[in-house]
PyMOL commands that place a pseudoatom at each C-alpha (Angstrom):
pseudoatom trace, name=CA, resn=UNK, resi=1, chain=A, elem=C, hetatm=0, pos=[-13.981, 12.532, -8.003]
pseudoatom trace, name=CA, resn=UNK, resi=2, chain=A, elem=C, hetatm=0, pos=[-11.758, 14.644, -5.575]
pseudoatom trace, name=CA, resn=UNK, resi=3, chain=A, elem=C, hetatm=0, pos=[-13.443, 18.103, -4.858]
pseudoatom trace, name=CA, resn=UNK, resi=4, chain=A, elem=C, hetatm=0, pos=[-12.660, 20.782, -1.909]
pseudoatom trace, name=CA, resn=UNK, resi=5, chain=A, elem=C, hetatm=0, pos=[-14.845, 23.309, -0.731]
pseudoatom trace, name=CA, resn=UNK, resi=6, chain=A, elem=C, hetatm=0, pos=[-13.562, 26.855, 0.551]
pseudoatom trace, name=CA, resn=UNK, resi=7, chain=A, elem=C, hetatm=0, pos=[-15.382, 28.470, 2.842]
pseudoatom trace, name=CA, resn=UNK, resi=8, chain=A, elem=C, hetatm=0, pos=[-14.986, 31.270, 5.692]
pseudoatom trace, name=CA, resn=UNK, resi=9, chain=A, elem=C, hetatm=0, pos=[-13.825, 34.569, 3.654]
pseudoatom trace, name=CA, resn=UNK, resi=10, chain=A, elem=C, hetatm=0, pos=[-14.917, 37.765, 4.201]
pseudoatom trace, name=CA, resn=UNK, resi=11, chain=A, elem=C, hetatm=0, pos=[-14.266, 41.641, 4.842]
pseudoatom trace, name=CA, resn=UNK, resi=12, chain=A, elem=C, hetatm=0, pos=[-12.345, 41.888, 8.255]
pseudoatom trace, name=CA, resn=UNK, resi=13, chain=A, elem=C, hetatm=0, pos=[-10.668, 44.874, 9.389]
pseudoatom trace, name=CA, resn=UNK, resi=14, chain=A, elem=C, hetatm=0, pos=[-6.994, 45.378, 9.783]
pseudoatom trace, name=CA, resn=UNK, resi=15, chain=A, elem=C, hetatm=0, pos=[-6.052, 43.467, 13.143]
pseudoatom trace, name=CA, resn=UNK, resi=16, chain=A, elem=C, hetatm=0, pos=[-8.877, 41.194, 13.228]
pseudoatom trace, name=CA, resn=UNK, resi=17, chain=A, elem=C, hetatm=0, pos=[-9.133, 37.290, 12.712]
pseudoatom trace, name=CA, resn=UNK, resi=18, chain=A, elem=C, hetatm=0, pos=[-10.859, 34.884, 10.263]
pseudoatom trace, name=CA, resn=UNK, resi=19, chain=A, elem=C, hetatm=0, pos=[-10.775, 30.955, 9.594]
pseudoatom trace, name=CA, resn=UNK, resi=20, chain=A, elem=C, hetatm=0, pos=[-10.493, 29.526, 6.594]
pseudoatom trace, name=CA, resn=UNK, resi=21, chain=A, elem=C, hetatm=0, pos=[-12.035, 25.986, 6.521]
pseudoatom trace, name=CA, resn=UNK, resi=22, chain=A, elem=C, hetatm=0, pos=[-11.667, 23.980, 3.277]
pseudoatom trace, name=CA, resn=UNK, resi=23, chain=A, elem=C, hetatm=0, pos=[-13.930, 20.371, 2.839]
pseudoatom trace, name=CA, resn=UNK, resi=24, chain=A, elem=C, hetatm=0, pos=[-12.514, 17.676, 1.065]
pseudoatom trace, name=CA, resn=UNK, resi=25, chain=A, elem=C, hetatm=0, pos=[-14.693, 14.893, -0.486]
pseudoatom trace, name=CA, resn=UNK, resi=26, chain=A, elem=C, hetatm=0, pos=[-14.032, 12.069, -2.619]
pseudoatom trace, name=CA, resn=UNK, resi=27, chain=A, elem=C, hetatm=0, pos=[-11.200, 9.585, -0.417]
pseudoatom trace, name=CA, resn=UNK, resi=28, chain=A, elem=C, hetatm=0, pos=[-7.450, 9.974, -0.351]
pseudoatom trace, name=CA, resn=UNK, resi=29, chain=A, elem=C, hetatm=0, pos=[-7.361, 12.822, 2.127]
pseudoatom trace, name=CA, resn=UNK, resi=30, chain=A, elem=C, hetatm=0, pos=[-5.883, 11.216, 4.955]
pseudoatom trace, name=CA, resn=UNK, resi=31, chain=A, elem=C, hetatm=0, pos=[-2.734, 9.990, 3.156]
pseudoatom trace, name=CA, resn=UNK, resi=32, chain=A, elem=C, hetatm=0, pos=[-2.361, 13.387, 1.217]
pseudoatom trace, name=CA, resn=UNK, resi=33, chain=A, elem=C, hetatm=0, pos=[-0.293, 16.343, 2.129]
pseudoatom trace, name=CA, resn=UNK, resi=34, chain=A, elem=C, hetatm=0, pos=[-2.696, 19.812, 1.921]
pseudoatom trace, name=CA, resn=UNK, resi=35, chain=A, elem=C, hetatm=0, pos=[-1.637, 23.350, 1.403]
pseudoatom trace, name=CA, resn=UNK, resi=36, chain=A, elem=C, hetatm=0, pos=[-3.353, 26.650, 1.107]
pseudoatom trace, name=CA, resn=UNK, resi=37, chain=A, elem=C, hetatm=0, pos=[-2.628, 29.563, -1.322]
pseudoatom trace, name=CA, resn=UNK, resi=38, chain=A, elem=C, hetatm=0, pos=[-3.221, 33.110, -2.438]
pseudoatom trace, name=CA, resn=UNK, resi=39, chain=A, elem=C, hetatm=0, pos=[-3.706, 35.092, -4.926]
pseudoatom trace, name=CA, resn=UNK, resi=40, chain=A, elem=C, hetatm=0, pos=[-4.497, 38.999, -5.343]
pseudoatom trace, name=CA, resn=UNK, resi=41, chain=A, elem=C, hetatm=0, pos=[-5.733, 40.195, -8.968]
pseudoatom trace, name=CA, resn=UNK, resi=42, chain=A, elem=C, hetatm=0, pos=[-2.542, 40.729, -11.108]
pseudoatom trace, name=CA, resn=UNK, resi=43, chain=A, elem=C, hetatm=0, pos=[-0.429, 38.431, -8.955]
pseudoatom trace, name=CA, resn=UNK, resi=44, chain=A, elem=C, hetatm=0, pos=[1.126, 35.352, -9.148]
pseudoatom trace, name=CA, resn=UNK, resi=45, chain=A, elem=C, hetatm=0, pos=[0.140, 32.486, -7.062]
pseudoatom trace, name=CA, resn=UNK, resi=46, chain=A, elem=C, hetatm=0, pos=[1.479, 32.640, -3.847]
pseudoatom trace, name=CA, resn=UNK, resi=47, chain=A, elem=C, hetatm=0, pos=[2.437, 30.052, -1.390]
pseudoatom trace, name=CA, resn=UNK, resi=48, chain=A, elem=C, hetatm=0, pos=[1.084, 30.469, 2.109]
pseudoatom trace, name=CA, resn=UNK, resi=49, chain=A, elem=C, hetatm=0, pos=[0.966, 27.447, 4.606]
pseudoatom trace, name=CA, resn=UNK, resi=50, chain=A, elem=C, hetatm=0, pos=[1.433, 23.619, 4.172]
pseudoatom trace, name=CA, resn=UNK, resi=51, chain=A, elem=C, hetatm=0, pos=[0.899, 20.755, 6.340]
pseudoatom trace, name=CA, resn=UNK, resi=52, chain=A, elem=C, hetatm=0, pos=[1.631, 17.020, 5.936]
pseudoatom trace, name=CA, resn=UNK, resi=53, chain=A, elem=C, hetatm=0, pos=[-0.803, 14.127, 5.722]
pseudoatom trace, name=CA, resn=UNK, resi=54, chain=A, elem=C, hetatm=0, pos=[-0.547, 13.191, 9.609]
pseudoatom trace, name=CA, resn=UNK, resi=55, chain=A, elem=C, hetatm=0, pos=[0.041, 16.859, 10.768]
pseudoatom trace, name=CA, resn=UNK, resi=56, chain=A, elem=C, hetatm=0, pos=[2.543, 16.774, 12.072]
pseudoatom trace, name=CA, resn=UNK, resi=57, chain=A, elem=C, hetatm=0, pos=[5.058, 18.738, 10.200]
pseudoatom trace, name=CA, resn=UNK, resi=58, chain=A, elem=C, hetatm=0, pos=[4.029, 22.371, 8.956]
pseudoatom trace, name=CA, resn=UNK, resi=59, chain=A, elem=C, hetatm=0, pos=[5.666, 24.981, 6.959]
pseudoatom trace, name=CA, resn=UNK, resi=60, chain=A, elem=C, hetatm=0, pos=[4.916, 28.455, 5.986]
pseudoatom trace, name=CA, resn=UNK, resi=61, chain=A, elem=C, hetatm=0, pos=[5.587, 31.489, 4.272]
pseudoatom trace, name=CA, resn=UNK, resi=62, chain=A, elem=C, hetatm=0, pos=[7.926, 33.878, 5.801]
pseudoatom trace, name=CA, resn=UNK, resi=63, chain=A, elem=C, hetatm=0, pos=[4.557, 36.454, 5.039]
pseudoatom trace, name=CA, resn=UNK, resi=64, chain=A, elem=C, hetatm=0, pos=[2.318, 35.113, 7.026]
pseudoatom trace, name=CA, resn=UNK, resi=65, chain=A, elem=C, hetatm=0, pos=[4.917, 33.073, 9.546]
pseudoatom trace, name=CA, resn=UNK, resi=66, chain=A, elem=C, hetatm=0, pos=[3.787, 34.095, 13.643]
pseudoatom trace, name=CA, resn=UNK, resi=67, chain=A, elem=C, hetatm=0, pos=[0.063, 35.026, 12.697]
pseudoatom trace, name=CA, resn=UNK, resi=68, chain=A, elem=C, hetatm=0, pos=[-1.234, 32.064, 10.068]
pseudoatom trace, name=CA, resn=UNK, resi=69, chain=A, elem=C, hetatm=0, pos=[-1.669, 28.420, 11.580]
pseudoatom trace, name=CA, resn=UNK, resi=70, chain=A, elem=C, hetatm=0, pos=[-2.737, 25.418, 9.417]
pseudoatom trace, name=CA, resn=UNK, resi=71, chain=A, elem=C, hetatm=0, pos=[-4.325, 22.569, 11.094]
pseudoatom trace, name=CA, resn=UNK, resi=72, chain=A, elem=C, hetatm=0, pos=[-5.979, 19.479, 9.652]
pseudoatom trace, name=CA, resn=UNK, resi=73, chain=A, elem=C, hetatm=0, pos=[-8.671, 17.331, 10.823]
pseudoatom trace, name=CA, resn=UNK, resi=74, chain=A, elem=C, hetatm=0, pos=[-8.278, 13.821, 9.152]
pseudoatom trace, name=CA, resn=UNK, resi=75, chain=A, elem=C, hetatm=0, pos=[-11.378, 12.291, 10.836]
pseudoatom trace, name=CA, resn=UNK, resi=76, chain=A, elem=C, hetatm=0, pos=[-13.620, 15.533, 9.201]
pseudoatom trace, name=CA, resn=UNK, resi=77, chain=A, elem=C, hetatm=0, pos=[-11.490, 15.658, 5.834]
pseudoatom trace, name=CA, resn=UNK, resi=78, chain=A, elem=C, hetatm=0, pos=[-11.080, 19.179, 6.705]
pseudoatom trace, name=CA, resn=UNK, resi=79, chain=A, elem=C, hetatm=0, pos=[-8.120, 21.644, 6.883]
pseudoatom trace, name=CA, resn=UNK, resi=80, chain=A, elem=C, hetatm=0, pos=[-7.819, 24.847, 8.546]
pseudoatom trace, name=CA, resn=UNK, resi=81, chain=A, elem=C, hetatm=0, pos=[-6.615, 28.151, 8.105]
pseudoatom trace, name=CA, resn=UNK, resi=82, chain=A, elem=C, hetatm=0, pos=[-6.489, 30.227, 11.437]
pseudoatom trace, name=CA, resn=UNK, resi=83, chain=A, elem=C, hetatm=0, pos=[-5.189, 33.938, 10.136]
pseudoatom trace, name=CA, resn=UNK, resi=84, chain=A, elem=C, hetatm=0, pos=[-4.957, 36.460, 12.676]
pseudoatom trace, name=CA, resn=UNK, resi=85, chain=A, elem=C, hetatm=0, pos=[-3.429, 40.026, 13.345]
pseudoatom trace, name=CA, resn=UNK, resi=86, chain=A, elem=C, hetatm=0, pos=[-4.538, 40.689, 9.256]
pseudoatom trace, name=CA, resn=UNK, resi=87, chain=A, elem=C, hetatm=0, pos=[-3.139, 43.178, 7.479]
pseudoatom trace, name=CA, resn=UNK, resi=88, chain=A, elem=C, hetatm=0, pos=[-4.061, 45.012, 4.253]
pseudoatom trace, name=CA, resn=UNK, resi=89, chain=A, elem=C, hetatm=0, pos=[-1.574, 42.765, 2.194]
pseudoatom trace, name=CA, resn=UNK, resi=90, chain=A, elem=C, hetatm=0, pos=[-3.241, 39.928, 3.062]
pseudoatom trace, name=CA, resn=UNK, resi=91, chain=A, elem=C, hetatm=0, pos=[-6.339, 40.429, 0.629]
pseudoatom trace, name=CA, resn=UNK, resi=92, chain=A, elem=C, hetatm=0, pos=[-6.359, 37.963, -2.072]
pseudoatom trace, name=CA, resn=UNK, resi=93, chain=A, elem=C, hetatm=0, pos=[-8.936, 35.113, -2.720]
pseudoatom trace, name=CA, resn=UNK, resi=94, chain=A, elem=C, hetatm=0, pos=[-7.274, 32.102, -0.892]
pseudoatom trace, name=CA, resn=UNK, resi=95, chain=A, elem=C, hetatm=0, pos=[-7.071, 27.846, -2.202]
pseudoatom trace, name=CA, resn=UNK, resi=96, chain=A, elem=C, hetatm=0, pos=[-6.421, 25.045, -0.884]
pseudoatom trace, name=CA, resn=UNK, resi=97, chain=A, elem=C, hetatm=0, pos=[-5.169, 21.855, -2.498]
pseudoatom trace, name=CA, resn=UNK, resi=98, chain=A, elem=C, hetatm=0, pos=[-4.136, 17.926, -2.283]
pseudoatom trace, name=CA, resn=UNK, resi=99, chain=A, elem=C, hetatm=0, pos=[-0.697, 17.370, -2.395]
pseudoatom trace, name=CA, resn=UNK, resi=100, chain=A, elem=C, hetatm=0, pos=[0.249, 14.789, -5.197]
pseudoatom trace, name=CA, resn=UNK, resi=101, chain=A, elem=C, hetatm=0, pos=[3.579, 13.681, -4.749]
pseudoatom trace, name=CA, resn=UNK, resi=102, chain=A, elem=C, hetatm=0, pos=[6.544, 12.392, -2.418]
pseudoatom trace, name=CA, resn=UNK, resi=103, chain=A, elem=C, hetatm=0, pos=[6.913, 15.840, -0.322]
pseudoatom trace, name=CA, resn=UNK, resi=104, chain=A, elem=C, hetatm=0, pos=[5.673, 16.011, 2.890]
pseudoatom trace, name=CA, resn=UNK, resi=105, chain=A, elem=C, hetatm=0, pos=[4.699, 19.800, 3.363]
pseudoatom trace, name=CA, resn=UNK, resi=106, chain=A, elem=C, hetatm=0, pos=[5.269, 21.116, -0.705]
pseudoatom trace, name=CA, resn=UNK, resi=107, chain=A, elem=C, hetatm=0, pos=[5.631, 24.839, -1.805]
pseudoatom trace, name=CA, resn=UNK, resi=108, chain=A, elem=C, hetatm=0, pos=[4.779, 24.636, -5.172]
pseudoatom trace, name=CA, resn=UNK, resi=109, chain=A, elem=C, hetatm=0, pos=[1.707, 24.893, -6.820]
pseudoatom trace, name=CA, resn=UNK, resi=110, chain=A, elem=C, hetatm=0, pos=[2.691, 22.274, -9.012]
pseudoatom trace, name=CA, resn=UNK, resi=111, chain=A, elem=C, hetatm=0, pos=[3.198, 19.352, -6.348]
pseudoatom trace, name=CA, resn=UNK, resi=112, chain=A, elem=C, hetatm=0, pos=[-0.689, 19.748, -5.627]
pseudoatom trace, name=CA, resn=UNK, resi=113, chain=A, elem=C, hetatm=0, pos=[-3.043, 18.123, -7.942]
pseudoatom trace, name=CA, resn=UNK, resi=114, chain=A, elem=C, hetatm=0, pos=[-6.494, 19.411, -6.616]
pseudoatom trace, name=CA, resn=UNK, resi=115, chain=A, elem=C, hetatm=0, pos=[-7.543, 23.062, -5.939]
pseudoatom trace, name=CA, resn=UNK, resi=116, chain=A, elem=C, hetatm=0, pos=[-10.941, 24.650, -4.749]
pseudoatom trace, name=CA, resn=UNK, resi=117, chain=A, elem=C, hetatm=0, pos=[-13.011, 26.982, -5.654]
pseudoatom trace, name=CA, resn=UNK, resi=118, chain=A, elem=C, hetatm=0, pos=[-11.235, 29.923, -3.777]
pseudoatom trace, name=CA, resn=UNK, resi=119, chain=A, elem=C, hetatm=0, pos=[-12.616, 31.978, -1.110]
pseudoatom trace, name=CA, resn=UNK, resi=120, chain=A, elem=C, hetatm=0, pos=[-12.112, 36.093, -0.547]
pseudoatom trace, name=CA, resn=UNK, resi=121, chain=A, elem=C, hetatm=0, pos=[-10.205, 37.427, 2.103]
pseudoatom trace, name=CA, resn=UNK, resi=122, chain=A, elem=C, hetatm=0, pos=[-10.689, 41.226, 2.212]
pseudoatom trace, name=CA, resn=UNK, resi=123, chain=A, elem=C, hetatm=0, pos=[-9.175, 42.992, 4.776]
pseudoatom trace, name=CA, resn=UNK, resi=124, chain=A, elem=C, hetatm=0, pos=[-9.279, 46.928, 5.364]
pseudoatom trace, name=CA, resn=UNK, resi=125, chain=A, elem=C, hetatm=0, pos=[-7.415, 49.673, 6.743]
for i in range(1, 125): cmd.bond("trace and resi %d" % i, "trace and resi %d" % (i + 1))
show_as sticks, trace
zoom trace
């Protein structure tokens, strides 16, 4: 039914900039808090931004805090992942997901009930 779509990744250079944009399909996304996260091979899942189902309250990790910004377009079902000033650390292959329960802008991976695909971030020295 629900299903997102992850798109934008690539190989950036230290420094540079790249958008994430993730899709959603399927209804629901207007009244659902979204979040994106990351994860580098070996790693844990990682919290990295959050937004709530209007947009207007954000929260993010204390990582990527001053140079991520998530944004949400409820009339396109889309959400977006602005990254800039990248650094090395910041490689992983990046998800978003619907939030399912009562929080407005959840941390945890297990508040969310839908994930994409993923999408690579590389970014080199």
């Amino acid at each position: 039914q629900v299903q997102l779509v992850e798109s934008g990744g690539g190989l950036v250079q230290a420094g540079g900039s790249l958008r994430l944009s993730c899709a959603a399909s399927g209804g629901t996304f207007s009244i659902r808090a979204m979040g994106w996260f990351r994860q580098a091979p070996g790693n844990e899942r990682e919290f990295v931004a959050a937004i709530s189902r209007s947009g207007g309250s954000t929260v993010y990790s204390d990582s990527v805090k001053g140079r991520f910004t998530i944004s949400r377009d409820n009339t396109k079902s889309t959400v977006l992942l602005q990254m800039n000033s990248l650094k090395p650390e910041d490689t992983a292959v990046y998800y978003c997901a619907i939030g399912r329960g009562l929080a407005t802008v959840p941390k945890a991976p297990t508040a969310y009930d839908y994930w994409g695909q993923g999408t690579q971030v590389t970014v080199s020295s």
